[in-house]
C-alpha positions, 0 to 999 in steps of 0.5 A, spaced: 343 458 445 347 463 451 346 470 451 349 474 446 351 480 452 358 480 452 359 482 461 356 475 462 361 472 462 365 476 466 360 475 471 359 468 471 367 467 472 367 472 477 361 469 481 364 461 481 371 464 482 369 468 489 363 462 490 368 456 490 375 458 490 377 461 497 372 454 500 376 450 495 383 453 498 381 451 505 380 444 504 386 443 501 389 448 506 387 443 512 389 437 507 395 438 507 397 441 514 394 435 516 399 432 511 405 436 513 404 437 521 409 432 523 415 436 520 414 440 525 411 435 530 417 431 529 422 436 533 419 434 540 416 426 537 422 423 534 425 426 541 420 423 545 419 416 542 426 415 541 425 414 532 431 415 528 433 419 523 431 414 517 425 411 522 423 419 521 424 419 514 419 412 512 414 414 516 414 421 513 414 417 506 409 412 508 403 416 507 404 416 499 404 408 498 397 408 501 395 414 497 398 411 491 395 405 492 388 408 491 388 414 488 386 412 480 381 409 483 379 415 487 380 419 481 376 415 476 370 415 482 371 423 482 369 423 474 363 418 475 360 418 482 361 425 483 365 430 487 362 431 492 361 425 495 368 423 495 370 429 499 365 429 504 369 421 505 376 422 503 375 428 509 371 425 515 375 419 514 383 422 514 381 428 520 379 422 525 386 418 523 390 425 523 387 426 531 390 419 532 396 420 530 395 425 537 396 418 541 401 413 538 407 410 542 411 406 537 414 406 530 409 401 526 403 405 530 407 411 526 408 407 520 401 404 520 396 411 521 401 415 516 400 410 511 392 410 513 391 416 512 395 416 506 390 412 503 384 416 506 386 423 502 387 418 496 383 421 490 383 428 494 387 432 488 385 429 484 378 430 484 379 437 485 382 438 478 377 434 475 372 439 479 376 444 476 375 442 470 366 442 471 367 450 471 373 453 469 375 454 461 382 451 459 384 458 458 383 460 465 385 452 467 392 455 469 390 460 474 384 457 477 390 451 478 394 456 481 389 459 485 387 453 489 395 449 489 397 456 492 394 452 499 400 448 499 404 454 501 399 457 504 399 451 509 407 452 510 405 459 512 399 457 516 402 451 519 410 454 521 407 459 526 400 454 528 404 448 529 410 452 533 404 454 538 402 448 539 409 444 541 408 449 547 402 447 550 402 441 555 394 440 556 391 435 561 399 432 562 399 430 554 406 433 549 405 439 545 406 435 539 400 431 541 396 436 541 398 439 534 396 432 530 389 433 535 388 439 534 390 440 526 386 434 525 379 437 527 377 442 522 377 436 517 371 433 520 368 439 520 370 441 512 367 434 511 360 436 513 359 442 510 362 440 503 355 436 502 351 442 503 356 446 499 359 443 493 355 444 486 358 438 482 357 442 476 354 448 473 347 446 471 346 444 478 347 450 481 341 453 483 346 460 485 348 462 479 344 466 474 340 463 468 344 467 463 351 466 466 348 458 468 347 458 460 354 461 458 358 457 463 355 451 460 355 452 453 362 454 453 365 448 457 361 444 452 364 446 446 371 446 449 369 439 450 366 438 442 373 441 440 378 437 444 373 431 441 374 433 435 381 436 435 383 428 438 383 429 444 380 423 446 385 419 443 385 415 449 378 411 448 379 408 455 382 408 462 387 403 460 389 406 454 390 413 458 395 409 464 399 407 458 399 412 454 407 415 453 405 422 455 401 419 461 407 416 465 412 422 462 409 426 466 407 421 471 416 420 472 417 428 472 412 429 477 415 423 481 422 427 481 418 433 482 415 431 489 420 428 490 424 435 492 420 438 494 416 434 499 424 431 501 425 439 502 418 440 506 418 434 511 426 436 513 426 443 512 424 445 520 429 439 522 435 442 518 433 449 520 433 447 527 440 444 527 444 448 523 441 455 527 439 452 533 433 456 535 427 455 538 422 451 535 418 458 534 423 461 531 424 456 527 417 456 525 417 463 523 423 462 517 421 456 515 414 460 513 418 466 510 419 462 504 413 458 502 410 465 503 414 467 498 412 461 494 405 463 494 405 470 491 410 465 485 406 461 484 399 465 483 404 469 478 407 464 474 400 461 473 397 468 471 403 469 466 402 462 464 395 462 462 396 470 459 402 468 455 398 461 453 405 457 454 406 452 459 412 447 458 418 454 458 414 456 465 415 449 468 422 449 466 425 455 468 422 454 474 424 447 476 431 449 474 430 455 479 428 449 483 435 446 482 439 452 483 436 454 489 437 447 493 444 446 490 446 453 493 442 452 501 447 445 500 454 449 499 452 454 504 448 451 509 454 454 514 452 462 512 444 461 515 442 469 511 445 466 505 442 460 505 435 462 506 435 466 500 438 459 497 432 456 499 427 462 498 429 461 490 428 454 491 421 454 495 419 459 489 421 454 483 419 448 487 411 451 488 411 456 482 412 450 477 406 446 478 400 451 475 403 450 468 405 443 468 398 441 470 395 445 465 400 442 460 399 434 462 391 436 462 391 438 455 390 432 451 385 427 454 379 428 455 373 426 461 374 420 465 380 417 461 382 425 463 381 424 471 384 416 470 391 419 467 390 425 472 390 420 478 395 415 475 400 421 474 399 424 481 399 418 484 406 415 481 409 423 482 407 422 489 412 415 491 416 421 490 413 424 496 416 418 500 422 417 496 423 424 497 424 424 505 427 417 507 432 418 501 434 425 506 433 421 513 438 416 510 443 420 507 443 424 513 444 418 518 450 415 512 453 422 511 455 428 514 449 434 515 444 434 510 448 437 504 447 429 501 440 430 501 439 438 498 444 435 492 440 429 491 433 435 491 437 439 487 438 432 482 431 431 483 428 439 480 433 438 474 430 431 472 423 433 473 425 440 468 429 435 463 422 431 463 418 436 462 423 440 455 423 432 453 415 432 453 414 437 447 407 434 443 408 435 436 402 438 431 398 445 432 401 450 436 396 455 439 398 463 437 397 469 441 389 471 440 387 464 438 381 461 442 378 455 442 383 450 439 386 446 445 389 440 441 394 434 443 400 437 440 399 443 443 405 447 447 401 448 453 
């Protein structure tokens, strides 16, 4: 039985969170800066080696067919094999692959690398909302979601100034954008190492936790696992029965449009502010930041109300249509630079902020490995949005004038995904203020 002391489960929660959570942020930190540097290395690259606009946008795009391609069935490793082993593999293998991108000369060198290291990330996310879900309680899923998703935005902080400086160096006769996929890439390697000796798969496992606290934490995640069994939410008996359940590829749709305004936003916004201000590319890198950095504090609130409030489908909407004004509104005023960027902070904050509540709510109706196959499969659609996204902007950038075309296309993205998202609304038990414990399938989490 777990102890009866009412703090030990303060304690325990506060122990995992400092324990895990800043380490979990700095791999998803790297992870997507390696992801992302080449909207930033692009500004000297596309330059140097002569790519066009729309030669851009594919190879920015073509990293998600390659995670889409194996990211199922890295999710479904991550729930049978164990965590642990895939990050340190999924690490290892894409930090070697980002410093190759320091040393290519031609277009399919571009698209090759990018969709290999696509394919090497595949399982990342994933695996981390299921190992998430080993510690933390669906109550508190939203926040600890929030948490580790706010690395995204932290990445676009970081990145925006890291990746400016390195456009400037010129070491040993190599571009400055060289040396920025070299460098960004190394950390990754590194991070792989030291997962093995630092990632707990579960919380019996850990030998850092206090008995008391071991045994609270154990006891709770089981019976929450007991009540989602009992309540049904295991319907889907198998994997398969989980990638063709209805819910399952609504969510997978929404998120599709969802990253695809986004990641089309954040693979060209350095470019457009390039050539709509004409700055140099540490200023540009400066403003680029200011609005991701805006997205974080969004993004940890709208995750603390979500899990405070107990609702998650009103949070996703209001900010995918926060999303979808934003984008719309940085399209009609791209001519007035300060406008603008207020344009595009409201739509970087609803962009980022949505993501905690709509994770909570896709993840309340399955269960165990069914669970990471539907995590997987959604993540993995969602993200061939992540390539339509950009090479639908390079396209209409190179077919129509400026880049209002594709902000309106974003902004048409945000508002389908929003749609989605209202249109997904289970029917059953609704929880009430106060009430615990009883996550259902008709939740409206």
């Amino acid at each position: 039985m777990p102890p009866h002391n009412p703090d030990v489960g303060v304690r325990a929660q506060r122990r995992v969170m400092w324990r895990l959570m800043p380490y979990l942020i700095l791999l998803y930190i790297v992870a997507y800066l390696d992801r992302v540097n080449v909207s930033y290395a692009a500004l000297e690259m596309t330059v140097d080696l002569g790519f066009t606009a729309a030669t851009y946008g594919f190879g920015a795009g073509i990293f998600f067919v390659g995670y889409f391609l194996l990211e199922v069935p890295g999710a479904v490793i991550a729930s049978r094999w164990g965590v642990r082993k895939l990050v340190c593999r999924i690490m290892l293998s894409w930090g070697a692959l980002a410093m190759a991108m320091g040393f290519i000369n031609t277009e399919q060198e571009f698209y090759w690398l990018r969709f290999l290291i696509g394919a090497a990330e595949a399982g990342f996310f994933p695996a981390m909302i299921v190992y998430l879900g080993h510690w933390f309680r669906m109550k508190d899923r939203a926040k600890a979601v929030a948490l580790f998703m706010s690395a995204i935005s932290l990445a676009m902080v970081i990145g925006g100034p890291v990746s400016g400086a390195l456009l400037e160096i010129r070491w040993f006769g190599l571009e400055g954008w060289r040396w920025l996929f070299i460098l960004e890439g190394m950390p990754a390697i590194v991070l792989g190492i030291t997962s093995w000796f630092f990632l707990t798969e579960k919380p019996e496992h850990a030998k850092w936790l206090p008995e008391d606290e071991k045994a609270w934490l154990v006891a709770e995640l089981e019976k929450e696992r007991l009540i989602k069994v009992q309540a049904g939410a295991h319907r889907a008996q198998s994997i398969i029965q989980a990638l063709r359940d209805p819910q399952v590829l609504l969510f997978s749709t929404a998120y599709f449009f969802g990253l695809m305004a986004s990641n089309g936003l954040g693979y060209w916004l350095p470019t457009m502010m390039k050539a709509v201000s004409g700055y140099s590319n540490w200023t540009v890198s400066l403003l680029v930041s200011l609005p991701y950095s805006l997205g974080v504090v969004a993004k940890l609130m709208a995750g603390w109300s979500s899990d405070r409030m107990n609702e998650r489908r009103w949070h996703t909407v209001a900010l995918l249509m926060m999303g979808s004004v934003g984008l719309a509104g940085a399209a009609l005023l791209q001519h007035h630079l300060p406008l603008a960027l207020v344009c595009l902070c409201l739509g970087v904050i609803g962009l980022t902020g949505y993501t905690p509540s709509f994770w909570a709510y896709a993840t309340s109706f399955l269960a165990g490995t069914a669970n990471a196959a539907a995590i997987g499969l959604i993540n993995s659609i969602g993200n061939l949005g992540s390539f339509a996204g950009p090479y639908a902007m390079g396209w209409l950038k190179e077919n129509t004038t400026g880049y209002a075309a594709g902000m309106f296309m974003l902004a048409a993205s945000s508002a389908v995904t929003s749609a989605l998202v209202l249109a997904a609304r289970q029917s059953g038990h609704v929880l009430k203020p106060g009430e615990k414990n009883r996550i259902t399938p008709g939740s409206d989490r």
